[in-house]
N, C-alpha and C positions, 0 to 999 in steps of 0.2 A: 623273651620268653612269655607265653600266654596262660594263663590259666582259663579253663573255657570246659562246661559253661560256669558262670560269675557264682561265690564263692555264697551262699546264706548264711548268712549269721542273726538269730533269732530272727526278730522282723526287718534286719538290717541289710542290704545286698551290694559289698563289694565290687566294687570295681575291677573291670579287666585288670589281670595283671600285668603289667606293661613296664620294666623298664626306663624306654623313654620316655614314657608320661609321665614316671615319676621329675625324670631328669628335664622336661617340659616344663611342670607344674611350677618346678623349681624357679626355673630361669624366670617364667612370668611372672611370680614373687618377687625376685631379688629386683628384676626391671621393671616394672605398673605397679606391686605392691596387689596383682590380681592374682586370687588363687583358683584357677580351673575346675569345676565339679566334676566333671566324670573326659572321658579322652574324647568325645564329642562335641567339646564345647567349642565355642565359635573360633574363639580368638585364637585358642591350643591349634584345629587346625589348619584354620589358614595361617600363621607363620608356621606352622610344619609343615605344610603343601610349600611355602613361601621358600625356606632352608632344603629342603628335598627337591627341589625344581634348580636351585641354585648350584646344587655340589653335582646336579644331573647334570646340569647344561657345560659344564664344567669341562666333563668328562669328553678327551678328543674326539671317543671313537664314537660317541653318541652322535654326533652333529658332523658333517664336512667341513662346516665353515670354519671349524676351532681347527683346521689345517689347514684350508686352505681360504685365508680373511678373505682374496676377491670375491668370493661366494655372495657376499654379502649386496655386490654392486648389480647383482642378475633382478632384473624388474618382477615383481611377485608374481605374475600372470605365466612366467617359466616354468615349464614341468619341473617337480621336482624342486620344488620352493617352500613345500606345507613348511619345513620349521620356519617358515619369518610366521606365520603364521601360528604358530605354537609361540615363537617368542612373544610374540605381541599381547598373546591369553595370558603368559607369563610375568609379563610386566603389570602388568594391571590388579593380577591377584597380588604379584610383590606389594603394590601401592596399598592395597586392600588390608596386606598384614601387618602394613607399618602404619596406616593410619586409625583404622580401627582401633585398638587397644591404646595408642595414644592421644584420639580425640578422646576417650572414655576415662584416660586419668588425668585429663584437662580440666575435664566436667567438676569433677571427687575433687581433685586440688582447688579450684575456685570457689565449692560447697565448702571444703573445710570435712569433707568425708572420704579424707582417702588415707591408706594405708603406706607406712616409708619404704621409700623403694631410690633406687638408682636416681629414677627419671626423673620421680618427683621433686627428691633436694635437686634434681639441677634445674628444675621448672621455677624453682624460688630463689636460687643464686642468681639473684639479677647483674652480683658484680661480676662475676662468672661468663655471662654472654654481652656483657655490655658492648662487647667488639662487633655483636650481629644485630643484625636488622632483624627483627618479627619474624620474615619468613624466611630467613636462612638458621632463626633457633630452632623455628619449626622440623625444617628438613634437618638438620644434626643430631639433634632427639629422636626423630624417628628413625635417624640408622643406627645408633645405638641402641634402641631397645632391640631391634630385630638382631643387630650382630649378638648382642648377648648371648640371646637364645641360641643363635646358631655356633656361636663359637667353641672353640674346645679343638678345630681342627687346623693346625696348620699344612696348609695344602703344598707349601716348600718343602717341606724335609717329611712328611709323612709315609713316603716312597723309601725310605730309609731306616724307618723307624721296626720294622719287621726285622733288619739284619743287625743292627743295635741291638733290639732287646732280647736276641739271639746267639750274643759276640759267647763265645767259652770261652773267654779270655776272664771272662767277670761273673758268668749264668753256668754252675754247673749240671751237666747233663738239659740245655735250657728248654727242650723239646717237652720235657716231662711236666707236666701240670702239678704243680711245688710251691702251692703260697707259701710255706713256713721258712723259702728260702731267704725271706727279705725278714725274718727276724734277726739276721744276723748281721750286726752295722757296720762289718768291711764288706757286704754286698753292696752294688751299686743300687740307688733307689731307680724304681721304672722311667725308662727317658721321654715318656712319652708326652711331657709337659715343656719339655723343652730345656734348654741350656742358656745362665747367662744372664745377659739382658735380657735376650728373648724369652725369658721363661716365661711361660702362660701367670698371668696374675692372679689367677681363679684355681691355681694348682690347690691351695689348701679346702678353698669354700670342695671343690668338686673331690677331694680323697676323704673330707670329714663326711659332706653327704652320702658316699657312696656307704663309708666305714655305720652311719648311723642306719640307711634303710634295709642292709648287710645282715646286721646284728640285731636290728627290730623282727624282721622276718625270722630269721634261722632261732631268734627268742620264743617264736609265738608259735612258730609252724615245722611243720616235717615234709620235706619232699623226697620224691621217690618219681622212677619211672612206670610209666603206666603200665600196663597188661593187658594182653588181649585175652582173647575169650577163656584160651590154655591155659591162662595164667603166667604165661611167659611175659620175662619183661618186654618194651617197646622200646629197644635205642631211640633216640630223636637224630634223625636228621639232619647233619650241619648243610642248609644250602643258601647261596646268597639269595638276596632280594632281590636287587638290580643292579646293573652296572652304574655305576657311580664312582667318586673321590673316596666315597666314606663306605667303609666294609660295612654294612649294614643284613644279618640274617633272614630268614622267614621263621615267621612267631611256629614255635611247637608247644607238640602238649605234656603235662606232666601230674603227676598226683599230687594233691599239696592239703595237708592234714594240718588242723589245732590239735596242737598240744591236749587241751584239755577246758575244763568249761570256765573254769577262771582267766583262760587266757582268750575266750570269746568275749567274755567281761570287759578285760580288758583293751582289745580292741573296738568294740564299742564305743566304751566309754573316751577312747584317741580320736575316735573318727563320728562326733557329736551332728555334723551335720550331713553324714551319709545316710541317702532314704532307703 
């Protein structure tokens, strides 16, 4: 969801509402210990062009060759070849996502001016890598910072995960949009984290962040759909972005009101280094 245009607060101006910039912002904290200024920042997004190119490329129908692999053996000068040549743009910006943000918490770790993150305590657990050579810590560190960020999707069972969390064996009426039905603790909690061993590790960091920016907002703000000239309200449109792995919408717009001027205060006062 978007808020547009960006939100003033006295001499202060809010950032697009986004989301997944929040859920960005996030991952880059917990992995570099880097907190992104606004949803243009460098590092935010090439590893978002980085993860968005990956869960594309993914996708069968996007590409021939993810059905049919000889594809791959046709000499590039063949009609009908440009994606070797997209992969290759693609590869290069990947390298760009994973190096960038991790040469720069290399730099801050060796100053003694960095912030604690993932990467960092393993950049300093030397008994921790003592199994690798230099340049095999290097590569290991930088696919976990990027998997971080991108993670949250298991691309196994995700195909599944719509009729699960739909079973009326366990969701009643499941179609009807019904938070309050998981206050009740013989409901099944949402499976969308996985079962098991397999269960995503980040299950609790990702339901407390969602539960805390949830409850900051709907604290401070009032939303409402927009109107047009009549005064009627504006549905917003559910329509995809792209075809991809990952269901991902187009940003719409919406009305979104402060509470009142103490709660401009206080958001201010939360967001100290917003210009």
């Amino acid at each position: 969801m978007v808020m547009d245009p960006a939100l003033m607060i006295g001499q202060k101006t809010l950032p697009q509402l986004d989301m997944a910039t929040f859920g960005g912002s996030l991952m880059l904290q917990l992995a570099y210990g880097y907190k992104p200024r606004d949803p243009q920042d460098r590092f935010y997004t090439e590893v978002k062009l980085a993860t968005r190119n990956i869960v594309e490329a993914a996708m069968q129908t996007n590409f021939l060759v993810n059905v049919f692999p000889v594809l791959s053996y046709i000499p590039d000068w063949f009609p009908g070849t440009g994606w070797k040549c997209i992969a290759r743009e693609w590869k290069m910006q990947q390298e760009r996502a994973k190096n960038e943000p991790y040469e720069w918490l290399k730099a801050h770790v060796a100053s003694g001016t960095y912030q604690p993150s993932i990467v960092s305590s393993l950049l300093q657990d030397h008994k921790l890598l003592s199994g690798f050579s230099s340049l095999e810590q290097d590569k290991r560190l930088k696919e976990i910072g990027i998997v971080l960020f991108g993670a949250g999707t298991d691309t196994g069972t995700r195909a599944t995960i719509r009729a699960i969390g739909r079973d009326v064996r366990h969701y009643e009426n499941p179609e009807v949009f019904n938070p309050d039905r998981f206050m009740n603790p013989e409901v099944q909690r949402p499976p969308v984290f996985g079962w098991g061993r397999r269960k995503c590790p980040g299950v609790y960091f990702a339901e407390v962040s969602v539960f805390i920016i949830v409850a900051s907002m709907l604290a401070t703000f009032t939303f409402s759909k927009k109107r047009d000239a009549g005064g009627h309200e504006i549905v917003p449109q559910v329509e995809l972005e792209r075809n991809s792995l990952i269901t991902e919408l187009k940003p719409f717009e919406f009305e979104l009101k402060l509470r009142s001027e103490d709660h401009m205060q206080l958001i201010i006062e939360a967001n100290p280094d917003t210009e």
